[in-house]
N, C-alpha and C positions, 0 to 999 in steps of 0.2 A: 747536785750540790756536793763538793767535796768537803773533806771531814775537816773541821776544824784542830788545830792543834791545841791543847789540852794543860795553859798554863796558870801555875799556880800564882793568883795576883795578892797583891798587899792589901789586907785590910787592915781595921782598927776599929776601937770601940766609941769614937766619937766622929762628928762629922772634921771635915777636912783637920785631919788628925795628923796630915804629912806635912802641916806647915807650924806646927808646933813640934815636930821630933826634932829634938837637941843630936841625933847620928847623924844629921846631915843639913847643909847648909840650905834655908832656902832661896836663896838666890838662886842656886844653880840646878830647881827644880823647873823643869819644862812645864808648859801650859796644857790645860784639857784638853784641848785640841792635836796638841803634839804627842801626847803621850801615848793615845791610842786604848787608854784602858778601858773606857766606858765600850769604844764599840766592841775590845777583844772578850769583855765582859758580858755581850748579847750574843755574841758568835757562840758562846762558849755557852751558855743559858738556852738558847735555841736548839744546838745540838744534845744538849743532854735532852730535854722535851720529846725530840725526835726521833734517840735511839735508846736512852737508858733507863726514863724514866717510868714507861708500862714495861710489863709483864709482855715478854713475845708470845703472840698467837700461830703466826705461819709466816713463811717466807718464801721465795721462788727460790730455784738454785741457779747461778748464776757460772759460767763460764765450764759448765761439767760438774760443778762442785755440787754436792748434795747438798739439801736444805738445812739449813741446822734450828728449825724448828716446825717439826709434823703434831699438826694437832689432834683429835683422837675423831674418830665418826661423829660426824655432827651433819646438820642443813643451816643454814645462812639464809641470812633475809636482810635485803637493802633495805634501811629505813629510808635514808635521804643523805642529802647533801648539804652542810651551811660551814659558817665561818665559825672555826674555836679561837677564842680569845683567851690567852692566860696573861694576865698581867701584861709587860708590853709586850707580847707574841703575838701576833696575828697569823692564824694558819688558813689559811683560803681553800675554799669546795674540800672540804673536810668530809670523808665519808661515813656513816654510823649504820653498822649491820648489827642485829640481833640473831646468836648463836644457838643454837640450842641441839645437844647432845644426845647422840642414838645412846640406849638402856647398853648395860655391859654386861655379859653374862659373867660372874664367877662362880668358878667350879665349890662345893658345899664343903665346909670342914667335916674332917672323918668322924665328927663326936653327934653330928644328922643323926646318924642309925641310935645310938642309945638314946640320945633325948628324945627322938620318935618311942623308941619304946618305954621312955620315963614315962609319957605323957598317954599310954595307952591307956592307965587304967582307969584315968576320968573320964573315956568312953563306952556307954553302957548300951549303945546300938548297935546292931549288926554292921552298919555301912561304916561308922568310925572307929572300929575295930579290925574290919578289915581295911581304912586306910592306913591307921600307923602300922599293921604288921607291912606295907608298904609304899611308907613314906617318901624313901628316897627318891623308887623308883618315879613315882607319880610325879612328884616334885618336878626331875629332870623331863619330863614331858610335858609337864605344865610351862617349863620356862621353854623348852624348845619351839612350842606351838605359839610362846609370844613373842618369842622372835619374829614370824612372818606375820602377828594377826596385831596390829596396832590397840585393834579395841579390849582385845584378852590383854593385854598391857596396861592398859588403862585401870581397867576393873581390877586388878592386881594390883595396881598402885593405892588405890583409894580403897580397897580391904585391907590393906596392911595398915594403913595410915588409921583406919577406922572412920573415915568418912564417905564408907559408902552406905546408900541408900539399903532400902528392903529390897527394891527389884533388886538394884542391881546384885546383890548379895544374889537371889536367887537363879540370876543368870550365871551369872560366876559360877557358883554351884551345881547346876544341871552342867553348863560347861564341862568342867570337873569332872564330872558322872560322867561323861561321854568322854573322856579320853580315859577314864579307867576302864571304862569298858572296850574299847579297843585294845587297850593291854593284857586284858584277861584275868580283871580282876572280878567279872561278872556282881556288879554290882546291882545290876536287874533282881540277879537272886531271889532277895530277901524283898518279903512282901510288906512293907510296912507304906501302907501310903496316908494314914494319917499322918506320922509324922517327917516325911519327905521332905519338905518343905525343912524344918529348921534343920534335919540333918542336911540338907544342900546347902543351906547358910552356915551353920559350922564347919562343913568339909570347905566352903570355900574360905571362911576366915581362917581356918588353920592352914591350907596351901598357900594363898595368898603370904601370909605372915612367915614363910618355910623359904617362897619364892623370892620374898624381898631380899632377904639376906643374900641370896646370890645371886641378884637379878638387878644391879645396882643402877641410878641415873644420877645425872649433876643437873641441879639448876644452870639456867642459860645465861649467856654472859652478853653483855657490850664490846661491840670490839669495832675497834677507831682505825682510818687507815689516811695517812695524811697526804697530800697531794705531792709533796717534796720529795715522798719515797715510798712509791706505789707498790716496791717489791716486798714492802711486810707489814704488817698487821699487828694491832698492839690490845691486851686486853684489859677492859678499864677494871682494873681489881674492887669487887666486893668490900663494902665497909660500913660506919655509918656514914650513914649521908641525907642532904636534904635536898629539894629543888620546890623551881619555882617559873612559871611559865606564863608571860605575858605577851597576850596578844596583839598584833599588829593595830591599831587601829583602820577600819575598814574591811581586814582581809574576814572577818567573820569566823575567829579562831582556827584557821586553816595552817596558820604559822606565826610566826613571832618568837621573841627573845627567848629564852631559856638558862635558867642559872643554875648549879650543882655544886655544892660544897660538900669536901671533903678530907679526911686528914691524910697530909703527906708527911715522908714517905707510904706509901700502902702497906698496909698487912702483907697482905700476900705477897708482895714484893720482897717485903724483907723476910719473910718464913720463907723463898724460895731460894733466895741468896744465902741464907744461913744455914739452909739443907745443903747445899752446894758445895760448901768451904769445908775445909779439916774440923777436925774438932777444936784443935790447939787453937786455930785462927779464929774460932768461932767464940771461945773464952773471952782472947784478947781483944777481941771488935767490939767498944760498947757499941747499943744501937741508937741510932740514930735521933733526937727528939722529932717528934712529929709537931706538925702546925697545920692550921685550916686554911683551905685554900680554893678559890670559888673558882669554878670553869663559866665560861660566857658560849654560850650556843647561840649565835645572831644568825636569823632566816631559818631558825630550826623550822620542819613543818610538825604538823599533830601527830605524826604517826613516831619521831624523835621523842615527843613529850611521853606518849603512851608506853614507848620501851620503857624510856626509863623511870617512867614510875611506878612500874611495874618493877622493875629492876630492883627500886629503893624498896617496897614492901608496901604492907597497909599501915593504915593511921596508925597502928597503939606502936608500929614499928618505926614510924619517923617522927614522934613524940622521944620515942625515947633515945634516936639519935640526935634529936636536936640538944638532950640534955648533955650527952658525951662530946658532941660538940662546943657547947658553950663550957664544959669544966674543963677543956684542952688547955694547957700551959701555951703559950707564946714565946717562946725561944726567943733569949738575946740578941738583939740585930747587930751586926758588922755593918762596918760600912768603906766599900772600898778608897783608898787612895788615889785619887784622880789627879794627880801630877806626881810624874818620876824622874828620876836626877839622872843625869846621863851615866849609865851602869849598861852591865850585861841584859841585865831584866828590861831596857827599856829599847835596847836593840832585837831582844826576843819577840816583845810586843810587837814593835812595828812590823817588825818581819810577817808573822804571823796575820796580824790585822791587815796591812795591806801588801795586796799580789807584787810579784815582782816584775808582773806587765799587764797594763790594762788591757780587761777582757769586756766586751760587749759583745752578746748574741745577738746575733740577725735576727734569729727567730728564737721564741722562748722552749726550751724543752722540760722535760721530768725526768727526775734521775732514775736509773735500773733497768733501760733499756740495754736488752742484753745482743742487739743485731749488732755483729762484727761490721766495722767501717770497712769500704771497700779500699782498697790501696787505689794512688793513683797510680795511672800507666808512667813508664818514664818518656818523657821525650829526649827525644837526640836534637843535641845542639846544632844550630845551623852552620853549615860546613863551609867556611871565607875560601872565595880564588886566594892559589897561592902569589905572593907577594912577584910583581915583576920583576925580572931578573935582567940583569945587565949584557947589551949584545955581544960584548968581548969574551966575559965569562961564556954566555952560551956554544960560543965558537970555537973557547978554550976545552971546552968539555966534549963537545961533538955529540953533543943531542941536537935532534930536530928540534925547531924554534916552533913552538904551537903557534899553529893562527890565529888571530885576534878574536874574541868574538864578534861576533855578529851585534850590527843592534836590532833592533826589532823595529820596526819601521811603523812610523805611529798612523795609524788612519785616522783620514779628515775625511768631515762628511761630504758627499756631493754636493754641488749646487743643482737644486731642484731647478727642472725647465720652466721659463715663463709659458705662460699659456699665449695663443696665439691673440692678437686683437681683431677680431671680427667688425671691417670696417673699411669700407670705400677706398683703390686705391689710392682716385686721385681727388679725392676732399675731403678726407679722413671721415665723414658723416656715419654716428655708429646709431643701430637701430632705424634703422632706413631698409628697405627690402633690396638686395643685392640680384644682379642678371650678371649675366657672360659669365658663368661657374662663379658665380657669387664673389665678384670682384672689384661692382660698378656699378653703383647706384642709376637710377635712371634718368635724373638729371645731369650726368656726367658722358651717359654715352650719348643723350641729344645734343648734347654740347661740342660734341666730337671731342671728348677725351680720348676715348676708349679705341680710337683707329690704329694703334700699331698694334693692337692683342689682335684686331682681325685677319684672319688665315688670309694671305693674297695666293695668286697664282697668275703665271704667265706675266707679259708684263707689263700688268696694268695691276695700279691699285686703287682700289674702291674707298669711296667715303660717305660716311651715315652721315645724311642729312633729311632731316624733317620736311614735309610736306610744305609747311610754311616756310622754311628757306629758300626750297627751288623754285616757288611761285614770286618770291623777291628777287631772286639772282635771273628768270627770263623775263621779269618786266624793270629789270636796270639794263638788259644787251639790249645793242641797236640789230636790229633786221640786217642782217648780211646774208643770208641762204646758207648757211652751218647752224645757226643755232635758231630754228624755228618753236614758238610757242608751244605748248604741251599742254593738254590738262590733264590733270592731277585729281585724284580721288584723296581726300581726305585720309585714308587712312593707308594710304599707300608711301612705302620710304620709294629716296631716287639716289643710284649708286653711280656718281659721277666717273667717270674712268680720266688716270691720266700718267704720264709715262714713267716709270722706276729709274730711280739715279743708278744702280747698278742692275744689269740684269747678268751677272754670274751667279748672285742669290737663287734666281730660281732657273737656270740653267739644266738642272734636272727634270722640271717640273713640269709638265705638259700644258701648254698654253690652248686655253681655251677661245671658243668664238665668242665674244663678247658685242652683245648689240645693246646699242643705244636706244633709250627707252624716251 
């Protein structure tokens, strides 16, 4: 998301108050639409929300540049994710972490050693006599060993505060006694074991109380991180406040709506801006009025609601912000100008309101990605034949005449071979059993189709005839003494012999003795 431009718009103190100003005509006011004020007026409300209006928590650093805001040792904890709703802003998968801050050591003011030794003489036991003559020391190891022991931290918090228990007082206290005595202050010494016990609870309230002061922690914050600019974190500033958490119906209190009011500008917003500035400028700045202003958590889950109610305080504490709430003043409302007369300002506006080329993303991204785009490669332009030249010119010059190109000669596909037809030569008959190399059905060679496929030789040629033809062909001859009757066996052929119209055919061929059957 780029930053919006940052202009100042015309308001007034009544609604459409630009059509009553006697400085300008209105006829020659543009319409809502044209004018572009209402959208440059949410452009403008949107990014203040986004950058200016919390307190910064953290940031990434972006192109080399260090962060310009490091927060101090702390642990973070995801609450969840929902929708913040401010007025018309809608901020979608909103993220809400609870911070809470590692303890800080500071080093003790020099005035430790005397007021250790003021307070020596309301110790009238051995063991708290010999702690204030070494207060400091103990001190400094008291807070050093709670730097690595979480739980020596704890018990040090809640004796100072004075809400620790009896044990705990007593643990703290033997505690205590065991790092004095690795310092050598031999506190075993002294024999007093009756009262052991309250000198351990004393030595630990007075370290405790010694430790805090230099031993410092900060309640834990809320800190919001919105989806539009993931590279920084914002901290929801400490105030009164009140909320309010209503449950989904069905989900079984697992999430639901969530409301937060509170005064704006923040406290702490404006104490850090006012530390910030000169002093001179800090004179001249009134500040700001504040006013109430409700945040909407939609889809918050329980664990959102429990931050921050936790955040807000206990009951007697959001009683009485609800009272400083309700005695808030409400600052006079402006109301902007929604039509502008053709001027500079209205040239600004549109400028700003809308791009000077329409952008649509392919794909949605988030801003603060810090991966360098890759360049693209360059391509080289496609290089044209130079332009043909004229054959007189060519011949006036005496350069070689390039040869034509070539074309490329296009391939066509073959014609696939037909397949062969498997089928009788001489009656086309297909599916029929095939003789004589499978060429001739059987009805076609008794028929005497098939007599010139048969090999002759010498020079006589033979003719297939059936059983039943030659017992017809010797009972039509008359009896002459050449062609005498025959019998025939049924399954026997009869190979007629008779003489070749050429006999240079077989000229080569050895002539066989051929008898008559």
């Amino acid at each position: 998301m780029n930053r919006t431009q940052n202009i100042t718009l015309p308001v007034g103190q009544e609604p459409d108050w630009e059509l009553d100003n006697t400085e300008q005509d209105a006829c020659k006011l543009k319409g809502i639409a044209d004018s572009f004020v209402i959208l440059q007026s949410l452009k403008q409300s949107r990014e203040k929300w986004l950058r200016s209006t919390f307190p910064k928590f953290s940031s990434r650093s972006r192109g080399g540049k260090p962060a310009d805001a490091i927060p101090p040792p702390h642990t973070m904890y995801n609450r969840g994710r929902c929708t913040l709703e401010i007025g018309p802003h809608i901020f979608m998968d909103t993220t809400i972490f609870e911070v809470h801050y590692h303890p800080v050591f500071v080093p003790p003011p020099s005035t430790s050693t005397s007021s250790a030794s003021a307070a020596a003489p309301r110790g009238t036991s051995p063991l708290i006599s010999s702690l204030t003559n070494s207060t400091p020391t103990l001190i400094n190891q008291v807070n050093a060993a709670a730097l690595s022991n979480p739980t020596l931290a704890n018990l040090i918090q809640l004796a100072a505060s004075g809400n620790a228990s009896l044990d705990q007082l007593k643990n703290l206290g033997l505690t205590i006694q065991q790092l004095a005595s690795s310092s050598g202050l031999s506190l075993d010494a002294y024999s007093i074991p009756s009262t052991v016990t309250s000198q351990a609870q004393n030595t630990a309230t007075a370290v405790a109380t010694s430790a805090v002061s230099v031993y410092q922690t900060k309640d834990f914050d809320i800190v919001i991180e919105f989806r539009e600019s993931p590279a920084d974190r914002w901290i929801f500033p400490r105030g009164p406040a009140i909320g309010n958490f209503t449950p989904v119906p069905g989900s079984t209190g697992s999430y639901g709506d969530l409301t937060l009011s509170t005064r704006l500008p923040f406290e702490q917003r404006t104490k850090v801006a006012s530390e910030s500035q000169p002093a001179g400028d800090a004179r001249s700045k009134t500040p700001e009025a504040q006013e109430v202003v409700t945040f909407r958590f939609i889809g918050a889950g329980a664990t959102v609601w429990d931050s921050i109610l936790r955040w807000i305080g206990p009951q007697d504490k959001v009683e009485e912000n609800r009272k400083i709430l309700a005695s808030t003043n409400t600052p006079r409302k402006v109301y902007l100008g929604h039509r502008v007369a053709e001027s500079a300002l209205l040239t600004q506006i549109q400028n700003a309101a809308v791009p000077a080329f329409s952008t649509r993303l392919l794909k949605p991204t988030t801003e603060g990605s810090s991966k360098p785009k890759r360049k693209a490669a360059p391509r080289k332009p496609p290089q044209l034949p130079p332009p043909p030249q004229d054959a007189s010119s060519m011949r006036q010059s005496g350069e070689p005449v390039p040869p034509p190109a070539k074309k490329k000669r296009q391939s066509q596909p073959k014609p696939m071979p037909s397949l062969p037809k498997i089928a009788c030569f001489a009656c086309g008959q297909t599916d029929v059993p095939l003789i004589m190399g499978g060429r001739y059905c059987r009805p076609c060679v008794e028929a005497g189709c098939a007599i010139d496929d048969i090999p002759q030789v010498g020079g006589s040629r033979y003719t297939y005839q059936s059983p039943a033809q030659v017992s017809r062909q010797n009972s039509s001859h008359t009896p002459d003494g050449r062609n005498q009757p025959t019998t025939i066996s049924k399954n026997q052929a009869v190979f007629v012999p008779y003489t070749r119209v050429s006999a240079s055919e077989t000229s080569n061929v050895p002539t066989p003795n051929t008898e008559q059957t």
